[in-house]
N, C-alpha and C positions, 0 to 999 in steps of 0.2 A: 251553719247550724252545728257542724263537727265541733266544731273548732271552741264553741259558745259552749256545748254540755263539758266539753274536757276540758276547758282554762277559766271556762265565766263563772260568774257569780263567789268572786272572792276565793275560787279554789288556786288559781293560780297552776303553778307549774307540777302541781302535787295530782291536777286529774292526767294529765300525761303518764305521769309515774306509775297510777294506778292502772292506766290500758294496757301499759309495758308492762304490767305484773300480770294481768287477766290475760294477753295477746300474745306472749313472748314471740313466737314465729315471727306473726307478722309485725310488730314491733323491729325486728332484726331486718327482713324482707327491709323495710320500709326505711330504716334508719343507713342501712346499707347502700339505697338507691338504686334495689332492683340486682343491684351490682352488675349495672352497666358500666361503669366505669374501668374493671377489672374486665368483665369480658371484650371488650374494646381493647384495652389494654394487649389481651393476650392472644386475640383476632388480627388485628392491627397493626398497632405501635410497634410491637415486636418481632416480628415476620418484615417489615418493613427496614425495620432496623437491620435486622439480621441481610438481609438483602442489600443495603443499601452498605455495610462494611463489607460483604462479598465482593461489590463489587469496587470499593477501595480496595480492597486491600488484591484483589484478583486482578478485576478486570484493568484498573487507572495502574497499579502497581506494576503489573508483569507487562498486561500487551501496550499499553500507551506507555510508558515510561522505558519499556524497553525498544518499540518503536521510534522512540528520541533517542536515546542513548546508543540505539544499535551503528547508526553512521557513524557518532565520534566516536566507536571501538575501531570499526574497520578500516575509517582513516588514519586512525593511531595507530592500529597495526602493519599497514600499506607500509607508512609513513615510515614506521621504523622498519620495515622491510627495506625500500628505496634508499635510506640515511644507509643503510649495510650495502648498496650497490653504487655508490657515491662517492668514488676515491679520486675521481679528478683526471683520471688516468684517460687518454683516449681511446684506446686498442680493447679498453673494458667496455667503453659505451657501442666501440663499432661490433665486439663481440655481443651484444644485448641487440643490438638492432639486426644483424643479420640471423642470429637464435630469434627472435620476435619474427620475423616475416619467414624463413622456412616452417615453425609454429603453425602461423595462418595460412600458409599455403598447403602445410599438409588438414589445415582444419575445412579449409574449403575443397580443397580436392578430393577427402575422405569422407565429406555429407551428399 
């Protein structure tokens, strides 16, 4: 019946026009869609979003990525520690080994 007085009887697109002239509010209200879309938008979408790069960029970024990364630093680092204690020499390995077990035995006599 809405729909019949404001398009029928040969007025066409012109009784719309005229509600949206007598109505303006609810014309906007109505052509806006309540403006559900926006409050969703800004309820929603973007709170989620915002959350959802926190935790790229935070949580994947720093603790997972540095979680991987963290072994092949300190093997790298060992590593190039050991390559400096690796001259081939054997009075240097028998010095590391008897320095290494006085070490642990003052570590376990001292706990």
């Amino acid at each position: 019946w809405v729909a019949w007085t404001l398009y029928g009887k040969a007025r066409g697109l012109e009784g719309g026009s005229i509600w949206a002239k007598r109505f303006p509010a609810l014309h906007r209200l109505l052509e806006n869609k309540y403006w559900v879309d926006e409050f969703y938008d800004a309820s929603v979408v973007r709170p989620i979003g915002a959350l959802a790069r926190f935790c790229w960029k935070v949580v994947d970024g720093i603790f997972v990525e540095g979680a991987v990364h963290a072994p092949a630093v300190f093997s790298r680092v060992f590593g190039e520690l050991g390559r400096l204690t690796t001259t081939g020499n054997v009075r240097s390995y028998l010095f590391y080994a008897v320095f290494g077990m006085l070490a642990l035995a003052w570590w376990v006599l001292s706990s």
